[in-house]
Residue, then its C-alpha position, 0 to 999 in steps of 0.5 A: x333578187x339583188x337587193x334581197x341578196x345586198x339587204x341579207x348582208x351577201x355581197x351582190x352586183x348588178x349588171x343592167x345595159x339600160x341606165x336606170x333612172x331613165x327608166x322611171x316613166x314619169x306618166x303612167x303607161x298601163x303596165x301593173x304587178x300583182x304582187x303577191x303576199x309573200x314577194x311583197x314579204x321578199x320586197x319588205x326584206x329589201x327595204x323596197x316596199x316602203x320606198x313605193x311612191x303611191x300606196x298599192x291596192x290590196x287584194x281583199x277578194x278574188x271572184x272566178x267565173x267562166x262564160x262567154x263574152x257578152x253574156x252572163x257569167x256561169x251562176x258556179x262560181x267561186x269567191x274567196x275573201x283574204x279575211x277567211x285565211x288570215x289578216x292581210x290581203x291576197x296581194x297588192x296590184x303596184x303599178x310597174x313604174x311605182x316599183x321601179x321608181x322603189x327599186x331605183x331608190x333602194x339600190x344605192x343604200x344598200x353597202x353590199x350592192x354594186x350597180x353597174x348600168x348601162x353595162x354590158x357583160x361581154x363574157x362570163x367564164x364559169x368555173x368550179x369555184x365560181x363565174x368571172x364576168x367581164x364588162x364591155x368597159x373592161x371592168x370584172x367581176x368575180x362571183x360564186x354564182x351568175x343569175x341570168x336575169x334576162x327573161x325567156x330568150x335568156x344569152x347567159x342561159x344559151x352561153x351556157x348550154x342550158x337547153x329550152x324546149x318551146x310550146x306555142x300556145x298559139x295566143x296573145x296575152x294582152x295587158x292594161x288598164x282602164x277606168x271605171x264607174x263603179x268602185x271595184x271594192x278591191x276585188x279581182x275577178x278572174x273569168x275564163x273565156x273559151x279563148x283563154x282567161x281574162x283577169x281584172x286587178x284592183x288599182x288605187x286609182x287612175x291617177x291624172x286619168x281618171x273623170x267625175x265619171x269614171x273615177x276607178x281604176x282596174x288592170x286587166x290581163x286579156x288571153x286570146x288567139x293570136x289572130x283575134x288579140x291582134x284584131x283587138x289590139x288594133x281598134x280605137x279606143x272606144x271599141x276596145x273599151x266596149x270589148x273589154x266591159x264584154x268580158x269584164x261585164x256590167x258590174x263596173x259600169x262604163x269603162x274606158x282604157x288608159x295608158x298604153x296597151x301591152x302584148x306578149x306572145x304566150x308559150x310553155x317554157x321547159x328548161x333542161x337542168x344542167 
């Protein structure tokens, strides 16, 4: 958003507690964006896009089923091409580290944009003719509007009096990638499981992973109850790689994961206006 703002000439600052270079992972750890086509727009008017070190996967086609794992997919299932809407993909998958290693690289030139990290706001006072944010370093910033970028437990929203209420779904949302076989022809498939949903995401390729005989790469996301997702999470490689082609099925042959395994406690978020 920062960079959106800096890039359309609006003066923008960044307050950030991790230094940002040391958050380029130099191997790759699993973790995948599906970008879709108009944030990659957005990213495109920030000047990011083009600084991606590794070219993204687009997605060309979309495929949804539902079953059950290890057996056949329902034969009622929905494709959909890109080429059917228009020229360009549905979106790209962009490995996490590729995006920030972009981001990283854009922020800098960017004249309207000040980077405070490491950084930590030990105030913000709001009033109606704007915010005045105070750094721990003693250093202030004064703005007309404050963005708490901070994720679903969000201090700047609580500091603010803006109230949540939380639904726990009670499920375990399990993302990484694997290597395959088979190319994936830039497909993703999205089956929904009596459990929850699982999604695999094109990649361009598994990098320093990938064999002569798993040369292909896809990301997943897997949602399932809490208790089964944490028996899944704590199985060796080799049994994890089997449950993932339960789900994924057989059409991209033998798989096997990579990188490190992601999970995230899934629950609806309503968040009060203010």
């Amino acid at each position: 958003l920062a960079a959106t703002l800096a890039a359309a000439g609006v003066p923008a600052a960044v307050v950030d507690r991790q230094p940002l270079p040391p958050m380029e992972l130099a191997d790759f750890d699993g973790r995948a964006y599906a970008i879709a086509l108009t944030s990659k727009r957005l990213l495109q008017a920030a000047g990011v896009w083009e600084r991606l070190p590794e070219p993204p996967c687009p997605i060309r086609e979309i495929r949804v089923a539902d079953g059950r794992p290890g057996e056949p997919a329902s034969r009622l299932a929905l494709h959909f091409q890109a080429a059917a809407v228009g020229p360009e993909p549905f979106g790209f998958m962009v490995e996490a580290r590729g995006l920030r290693v972009a981001l990283n690289a854009q922020l800098p030139r960017l004249p309207n944009l000040r980077v405070f990290a490491p950084a930590e706001a030990s105030a913000v006072e709001r009033r109606e003719e704007g915010a005045t944010v105070r750094l721990a370093s003693g250093e202030t910033i004064r703005a007309r509007l404050v963005v708490g970028a901070e994720g679903r437990n969000s201090p700047t929203r609580r500091a603010a009096g803006i109230r949540a209420a939380v639904l726990d779904y009670h499920q375990i949302g399990m993302v990484g990638a694997f290597a395959h076989e088979r190319p994936h022809r830039n497909v993703a498939l999205e089956q929904f499981l009596p459990n929850g949903p699982f999604a695999q995401l094109p990649l361009s390729g598994p990098g320093s992973f990938g064999t002569a005989a798993l040369p292909h790469a896809s990301a997943f996301v897997w949602t399932d109850r809490t208790a089964v997702a944490q028996r899944m999470l704590a199985l060796p490689d080799a049994q994890f790689g089997r449950e993932l082609r339960r789900r994924v099925g057989d059409h991209l042959g033998e798989v096997r994961p990579i990188g490190r395994r992601w999970s995230y406690p899934l629950s609806a978020m309503d968040v009060s206006r203010w």
